[in-house]
N, C-alpha and C positions, 0 to 999 in steps of 0.2 A: 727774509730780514724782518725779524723785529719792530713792529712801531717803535719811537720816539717818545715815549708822552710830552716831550719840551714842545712839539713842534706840529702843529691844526694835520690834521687828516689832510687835508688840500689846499694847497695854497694855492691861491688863482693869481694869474698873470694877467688886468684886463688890458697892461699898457704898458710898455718899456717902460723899466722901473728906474732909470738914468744911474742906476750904481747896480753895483753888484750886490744880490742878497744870498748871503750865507754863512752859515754856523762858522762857528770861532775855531780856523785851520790851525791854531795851536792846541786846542783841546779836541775837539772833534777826530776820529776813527776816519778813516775811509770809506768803510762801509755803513757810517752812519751818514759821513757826509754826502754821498750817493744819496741814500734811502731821502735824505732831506730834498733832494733834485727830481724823484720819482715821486715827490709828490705835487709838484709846479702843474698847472691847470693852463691851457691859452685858453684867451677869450676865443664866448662862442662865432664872435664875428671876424676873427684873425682870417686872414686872405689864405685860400687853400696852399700856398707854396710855406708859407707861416707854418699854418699848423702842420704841412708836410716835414719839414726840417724837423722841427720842436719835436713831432713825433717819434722822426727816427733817430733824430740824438738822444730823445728822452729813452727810448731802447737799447739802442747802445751801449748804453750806460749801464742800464741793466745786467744786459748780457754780459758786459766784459767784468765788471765786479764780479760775479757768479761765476766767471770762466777759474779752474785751476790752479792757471800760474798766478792770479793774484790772492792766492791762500796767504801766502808770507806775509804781504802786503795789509790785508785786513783790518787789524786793528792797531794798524799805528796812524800816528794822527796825518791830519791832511800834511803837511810843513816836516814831517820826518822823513830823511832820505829813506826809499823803500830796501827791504830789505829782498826783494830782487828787483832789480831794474832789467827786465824783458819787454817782448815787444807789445805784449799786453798792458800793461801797467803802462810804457811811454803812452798808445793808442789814446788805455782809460784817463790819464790825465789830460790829452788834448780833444776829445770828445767832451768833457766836459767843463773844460776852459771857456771851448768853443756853444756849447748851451748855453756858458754864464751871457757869454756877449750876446747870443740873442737874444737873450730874455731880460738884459739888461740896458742894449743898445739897439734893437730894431721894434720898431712902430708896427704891433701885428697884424691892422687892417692893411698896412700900405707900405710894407716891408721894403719897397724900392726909394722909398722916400728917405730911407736909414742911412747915412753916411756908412755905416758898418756892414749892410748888408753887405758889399760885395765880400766882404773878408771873411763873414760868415760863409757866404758861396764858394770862396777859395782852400778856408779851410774844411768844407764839408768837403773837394774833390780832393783833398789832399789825402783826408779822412780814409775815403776811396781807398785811394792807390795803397796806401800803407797798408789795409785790411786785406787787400784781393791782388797785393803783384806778389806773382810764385818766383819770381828769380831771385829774392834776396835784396836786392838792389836798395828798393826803400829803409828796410833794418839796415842795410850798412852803411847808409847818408843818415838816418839818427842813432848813428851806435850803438846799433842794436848787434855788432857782427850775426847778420844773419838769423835773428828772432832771438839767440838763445836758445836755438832745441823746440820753440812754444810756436806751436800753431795755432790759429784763430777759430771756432766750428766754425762748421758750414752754415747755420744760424745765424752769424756773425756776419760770415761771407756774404749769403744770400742779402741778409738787410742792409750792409754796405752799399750793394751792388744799387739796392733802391733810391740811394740821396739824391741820386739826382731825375728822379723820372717824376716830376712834378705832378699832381693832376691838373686838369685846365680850370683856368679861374671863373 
């Protein structure tokens, strides 16, 4: 991806920012408004569960942007029904739903202090399940019937499998 020139090489995160910051979802690409999220910094003093989360979401994101079945999706704007809706695309939209809240609504030194953190923790196991269960089950509870034909790499897999193996604080 392309830099932005609208938008600072890094944006630092030192404190829950109490809103949400991000480019204008009517004008804004997908893949720009990715690229604007892969440039979020935690502070250096965030609680290692903090920057553990922040990290693998912020990968996430990454990855599933970059993944195939979201080629179609690309450059329509954040706010434009995609023009495939697979289990990719549902994933990349709740993975980074899910960053905005942390980065918006948890305190990085003291993440437990965050009314939001548990939601964040609920939707990063959900995160989970949706990436790494082989029977279909999850795609078919978000109607996904079954992915769509789209499966996730093993890249994808593997770092899912990570959200929740904290390191110790």
């Amino acid at each position: 991806m392309a830099p932005d020139p609208k938008w600072p090489t890094e944006i630092p995160i030192p404190d829950a920012t109490q809103q949400f910051l991000s480019p204008d979802v009517n004008t804004t690409a997908r893949v720009d408004f990715t690229d604007f999220f892969l440039r979020f910094r935690h502070a250096e003093d965030a609680h290692p569960q903090y920057k553990h989360l922040f990290n693998v979401h912020q990968q996430l994101c990454k990855l599933l942007i970059e993944h195939p079945a979201m080629q179609p999706n690309l450059n329509q704007t954040f706010n434009t029904p995609a023009n495939s809706k697979n289990m990719v695309y549902f994933v990349w939209d709740f993975v980074i739903r899910t960053f905005q809240i942390l980065a918006a609504k948890v305190k990085p030194q003291n993440p437990e202090s965050s009314p939001m953190y548990k939601d964040v923790l609920g939707r990063s196991m959900q995160t989970k399940m949706m990436i790494t269960d082989e029977t279909g089950m999850m795609a078919a509870m978000m109607g996904g019937g079954g992915g769509g034909g789209v499966s996730f790499t093993d890249e994808i897999k593997q770092l899912a499998r990570t959200i929740d193996q904290f390191p110790s604080a």
